[in-house]
MINUKE-237154 format. One line per 5 residues: number of its first residue (from 1); for each residue x, y, z of N, C-alpha, C. Coordinates in steps of 0.05 Angstrom, whole numbers. Each point is the difference from the previous one (the first is absolute). Example, Ala and Ser with C-alpha at 12.3 -4.5 7.8 and 13.67 -1.06 7.14 Angstrom:
1) 264/-114/156/-18/24/0/18/24/0  -7/21/-14/16/24/1/-15/22/14
This chain:
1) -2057/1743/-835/8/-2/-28/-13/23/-16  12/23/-20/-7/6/-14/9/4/-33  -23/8/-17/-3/-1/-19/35/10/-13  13/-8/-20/27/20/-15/-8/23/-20  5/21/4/4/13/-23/29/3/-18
6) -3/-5/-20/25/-14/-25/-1/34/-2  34/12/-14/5/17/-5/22/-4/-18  -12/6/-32/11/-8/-22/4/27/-13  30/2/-1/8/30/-18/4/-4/-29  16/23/-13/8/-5/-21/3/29/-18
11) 12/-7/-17/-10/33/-16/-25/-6/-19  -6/-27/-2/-33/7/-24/4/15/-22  15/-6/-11/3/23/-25/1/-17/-27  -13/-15/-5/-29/3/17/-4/-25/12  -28/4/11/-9/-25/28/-15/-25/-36
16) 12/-20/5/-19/-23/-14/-9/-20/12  -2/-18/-19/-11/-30/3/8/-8/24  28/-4/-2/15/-20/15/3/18/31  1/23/-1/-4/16/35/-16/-10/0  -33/-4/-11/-30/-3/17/2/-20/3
21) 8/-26/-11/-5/-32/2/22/-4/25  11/12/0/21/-8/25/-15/17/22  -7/15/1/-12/15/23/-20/-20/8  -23/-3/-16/-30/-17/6/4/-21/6  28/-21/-15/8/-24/14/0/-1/30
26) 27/24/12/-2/2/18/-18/3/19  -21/19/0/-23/-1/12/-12/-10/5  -15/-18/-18/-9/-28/-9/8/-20/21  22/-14/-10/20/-23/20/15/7/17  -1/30/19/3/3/21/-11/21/15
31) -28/0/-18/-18/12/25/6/23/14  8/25/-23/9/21/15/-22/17/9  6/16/13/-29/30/-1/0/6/-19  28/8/-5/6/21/-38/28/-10/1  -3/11/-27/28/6/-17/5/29/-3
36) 16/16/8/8/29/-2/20/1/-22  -14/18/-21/18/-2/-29/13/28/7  23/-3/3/18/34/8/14/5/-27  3/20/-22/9/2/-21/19/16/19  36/4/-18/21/4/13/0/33/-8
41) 6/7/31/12/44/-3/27/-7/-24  13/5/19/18/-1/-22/27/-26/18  4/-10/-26/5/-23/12/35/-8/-7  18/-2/22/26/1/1/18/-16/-22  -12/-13/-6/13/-22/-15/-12/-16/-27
46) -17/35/-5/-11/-10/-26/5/39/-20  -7/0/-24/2/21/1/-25/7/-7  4/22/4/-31/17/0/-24/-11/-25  -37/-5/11/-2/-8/-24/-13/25/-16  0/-11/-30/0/15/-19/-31/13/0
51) -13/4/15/-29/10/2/-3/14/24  -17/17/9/-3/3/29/-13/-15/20  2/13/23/-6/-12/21/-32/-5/-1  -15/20/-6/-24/-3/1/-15/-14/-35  14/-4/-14/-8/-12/-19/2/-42/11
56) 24/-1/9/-1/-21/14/-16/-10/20  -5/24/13/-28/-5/21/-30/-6/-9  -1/19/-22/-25/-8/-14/0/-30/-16  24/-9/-17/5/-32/-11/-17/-20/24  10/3/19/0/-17/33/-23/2/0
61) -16/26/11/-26/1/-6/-26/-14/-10  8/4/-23/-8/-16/-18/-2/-27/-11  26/-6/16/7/-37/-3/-27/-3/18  3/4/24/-18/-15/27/-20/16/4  -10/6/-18/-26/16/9/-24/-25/-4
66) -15/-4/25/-19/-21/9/13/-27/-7  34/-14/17/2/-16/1/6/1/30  -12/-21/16/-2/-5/28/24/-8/6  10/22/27/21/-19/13/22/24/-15  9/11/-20/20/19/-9/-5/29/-1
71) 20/8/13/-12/34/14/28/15/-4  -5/22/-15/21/14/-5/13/23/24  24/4/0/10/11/25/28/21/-10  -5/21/3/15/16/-13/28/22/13  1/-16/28/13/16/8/23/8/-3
76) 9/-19/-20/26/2/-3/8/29/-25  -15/1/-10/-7/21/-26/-5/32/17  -13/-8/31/4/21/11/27/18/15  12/-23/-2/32/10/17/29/4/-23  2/24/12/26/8/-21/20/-17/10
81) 21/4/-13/19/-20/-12/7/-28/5  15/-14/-6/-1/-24/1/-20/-20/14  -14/-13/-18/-20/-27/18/16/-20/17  4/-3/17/17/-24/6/-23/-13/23  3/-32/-17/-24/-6/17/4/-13/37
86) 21/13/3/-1/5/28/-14/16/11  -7/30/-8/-13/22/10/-27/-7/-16  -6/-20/-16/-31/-1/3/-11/-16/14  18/-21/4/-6/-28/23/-8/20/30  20/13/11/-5/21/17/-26/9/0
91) -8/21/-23/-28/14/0/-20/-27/2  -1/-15/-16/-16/-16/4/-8/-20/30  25/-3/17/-5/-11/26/-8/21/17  1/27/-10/-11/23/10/-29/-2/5  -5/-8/-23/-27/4/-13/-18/-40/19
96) 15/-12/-4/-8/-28/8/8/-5/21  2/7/24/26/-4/26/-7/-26/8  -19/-23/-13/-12/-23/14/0/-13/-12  4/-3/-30/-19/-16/-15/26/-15/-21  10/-22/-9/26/-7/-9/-6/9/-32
101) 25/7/-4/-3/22/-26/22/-24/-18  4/-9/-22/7/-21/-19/18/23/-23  22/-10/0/12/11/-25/12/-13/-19  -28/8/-33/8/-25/-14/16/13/-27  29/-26/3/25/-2/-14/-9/-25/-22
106) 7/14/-28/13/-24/-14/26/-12/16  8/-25/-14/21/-10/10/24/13/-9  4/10/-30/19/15/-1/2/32/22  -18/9/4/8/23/11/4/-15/28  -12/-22/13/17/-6/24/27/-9/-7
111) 7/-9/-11/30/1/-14/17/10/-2  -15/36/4/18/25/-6/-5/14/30  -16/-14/18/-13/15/21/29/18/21  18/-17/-1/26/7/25/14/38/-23  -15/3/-26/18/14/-13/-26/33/10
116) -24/-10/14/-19/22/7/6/11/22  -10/26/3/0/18/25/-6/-13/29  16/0/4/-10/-11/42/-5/-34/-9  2/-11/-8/-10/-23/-10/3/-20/21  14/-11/17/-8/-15/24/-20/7/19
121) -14/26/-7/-16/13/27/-34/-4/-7  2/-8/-32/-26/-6/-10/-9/-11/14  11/-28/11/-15/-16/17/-8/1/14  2/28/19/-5/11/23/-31/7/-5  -1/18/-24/-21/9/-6/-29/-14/-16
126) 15/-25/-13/-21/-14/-13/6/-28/-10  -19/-23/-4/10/-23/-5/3/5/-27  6/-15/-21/16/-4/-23/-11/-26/-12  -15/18/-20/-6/-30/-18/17/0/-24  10/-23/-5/11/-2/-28/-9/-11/-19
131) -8/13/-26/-18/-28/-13/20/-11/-21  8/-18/-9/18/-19/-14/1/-29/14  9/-8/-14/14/-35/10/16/-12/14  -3/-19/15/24/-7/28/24/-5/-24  -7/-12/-26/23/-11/-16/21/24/-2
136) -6/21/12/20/20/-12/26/-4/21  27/1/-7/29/-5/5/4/24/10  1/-4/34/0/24/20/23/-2/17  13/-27/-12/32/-11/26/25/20/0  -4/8/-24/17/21/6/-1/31/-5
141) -20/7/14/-8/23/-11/2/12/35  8/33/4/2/5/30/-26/-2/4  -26/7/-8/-26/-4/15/-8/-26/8  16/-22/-3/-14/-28/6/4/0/29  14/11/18/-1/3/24/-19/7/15
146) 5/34/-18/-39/8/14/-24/-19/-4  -9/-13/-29/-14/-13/-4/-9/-24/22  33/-15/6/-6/-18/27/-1/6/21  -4/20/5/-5/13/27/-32/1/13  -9/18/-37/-29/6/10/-20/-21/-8
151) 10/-13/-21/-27/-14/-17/-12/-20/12  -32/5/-2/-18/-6/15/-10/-35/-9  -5/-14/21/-4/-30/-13/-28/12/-6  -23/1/-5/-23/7/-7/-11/35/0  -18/6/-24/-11/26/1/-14/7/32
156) -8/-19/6/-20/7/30/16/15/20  26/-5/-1/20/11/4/-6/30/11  3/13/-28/-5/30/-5/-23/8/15  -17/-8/6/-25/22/11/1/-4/30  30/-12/18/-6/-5/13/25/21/16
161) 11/13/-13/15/23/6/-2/18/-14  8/34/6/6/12/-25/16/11/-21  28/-26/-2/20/5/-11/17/-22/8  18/4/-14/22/-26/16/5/-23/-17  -20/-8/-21/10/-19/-22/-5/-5/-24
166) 19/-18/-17/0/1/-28/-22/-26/-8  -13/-4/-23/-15/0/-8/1/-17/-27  6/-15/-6/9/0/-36/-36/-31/-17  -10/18/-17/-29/0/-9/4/-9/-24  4/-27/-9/0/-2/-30/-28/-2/-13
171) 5/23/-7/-32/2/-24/6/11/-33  -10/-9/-14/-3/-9/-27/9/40/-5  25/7/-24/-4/33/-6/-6/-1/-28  1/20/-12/-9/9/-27/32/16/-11  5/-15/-17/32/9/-9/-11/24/-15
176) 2/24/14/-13/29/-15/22/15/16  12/19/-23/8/23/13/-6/25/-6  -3/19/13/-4/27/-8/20/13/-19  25/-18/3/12/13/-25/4/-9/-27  -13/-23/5/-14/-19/-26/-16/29/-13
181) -23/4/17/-30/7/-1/10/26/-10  22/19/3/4/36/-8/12/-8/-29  16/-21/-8/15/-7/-27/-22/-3/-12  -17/-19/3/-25/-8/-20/-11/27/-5  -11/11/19/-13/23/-4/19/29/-17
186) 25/2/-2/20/19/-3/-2/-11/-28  2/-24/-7/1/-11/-34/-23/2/-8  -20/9/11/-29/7/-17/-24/-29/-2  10/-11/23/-9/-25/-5/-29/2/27  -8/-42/1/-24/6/14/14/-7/25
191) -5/4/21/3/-21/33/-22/-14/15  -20/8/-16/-21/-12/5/7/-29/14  -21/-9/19/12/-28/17/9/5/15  28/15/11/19/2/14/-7/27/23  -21/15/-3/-5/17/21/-36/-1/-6
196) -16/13/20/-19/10/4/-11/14/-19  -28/-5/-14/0/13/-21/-7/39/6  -7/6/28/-4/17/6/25/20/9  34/-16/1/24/5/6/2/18/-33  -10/-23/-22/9/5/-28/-17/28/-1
201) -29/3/7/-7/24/-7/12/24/9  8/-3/23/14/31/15/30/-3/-20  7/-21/-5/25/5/-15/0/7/-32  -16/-1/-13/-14/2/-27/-8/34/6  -14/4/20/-17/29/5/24/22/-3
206) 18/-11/14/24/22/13/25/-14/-20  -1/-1/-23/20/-8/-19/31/-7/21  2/-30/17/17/6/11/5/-27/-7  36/-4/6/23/-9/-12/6/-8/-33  -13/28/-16/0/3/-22/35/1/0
């Protein structure tokens, strides 16, 4: 049996509240090694965000700096064009060839999962956590197949391969979005609460999503 490392993307633009409480949950009530916060290269199915790459790296930074268990991971920022998190699942089993690597989905983006790159081969490469609620209406959706294929009757599950099943983790989220958080800030307002107060200084410092 070993330890999971969780590998939680996103574009962070910026990283708040509700990324860290969902990350540390995770960790927390399933006992990972880490959480790998991967901010997105450039990401297929979003459009580009409005800051750079390395200003976003520094936000991230700054969220988890001396919180245990969340470790920033940037490789995706290092590879030109498109992120698709098939080719980071790859580098990363590169990087882990032993150790079961967790890839954690809101429920909506498992929802949208069959519309991503290589997307049945994920499983190949890493188990799949989802965090939302069994209550969610999956009967007719094409992923409810995959879903009954892999999903695991217990987490103990996971550390006992390194890949191969789904996961679904209801833990408490923080209704925050980052695009809540760039409007507040774009109207001259506070966000205070909703991100890191050390997120707010690099974003205050570097007059960004003025």
């Amino acid at each position: 049996m070993h330890k999971i490392i969780g590998i939680f993307g996103g574009t962070f633009n910026p990283i708040h509240n509700g990324h860290l409480r969902l990350a540390i949950e995770l960790y927390e009530q399933l006992n990972l090694a880490q959480v790998r916060l991967i901010p997105a290269g450039c990401p297929p199915h979003k459009t580009q965000p409005n800051v750079t790459n390395q200003q976003r790296l520094q936000m991230v930074q700054a969220a988890i700096n001396g919180t245990q268990g969340l470790i920033i991971d940037d490789r995706e920022l290092q590879r030109k064009g498109f992120s698709y998190t098939f080719d980071t699942l790859n580098s990363l089993r590169d990087d882990y060839p032993k150790t079961p690597l967790c890839l954690i989905l809101g429920m909506d983006a498992f929802l949208g999962l069959s519309n991503w790159y290589k997307w049945e081969y994920l499983i190949d490469l890493a188990h799949i956590i989802i965090v939302g609620r069994e209550q969610y209406d999956l009967s007719t959706t094409t992923i409810n197949s995959f879903l009954q294929k892999y999903k695991a009757n217990n987490p103990q599950v996971l550390t006992r391969q390194i890949a191969g099943k789904i996961w679904i983790q209801d833990i408490p989220t923080l209704n925050i979005s980052a695009t809540q958080i760039r409007a507040i800030i774009a109207a001259g307002k506070n966000p205070s609460c909703l991100l890191p107060p050390a997120v707010l200084d690099v974003i205050n410092t570097q007059h960004l999503y003025r």
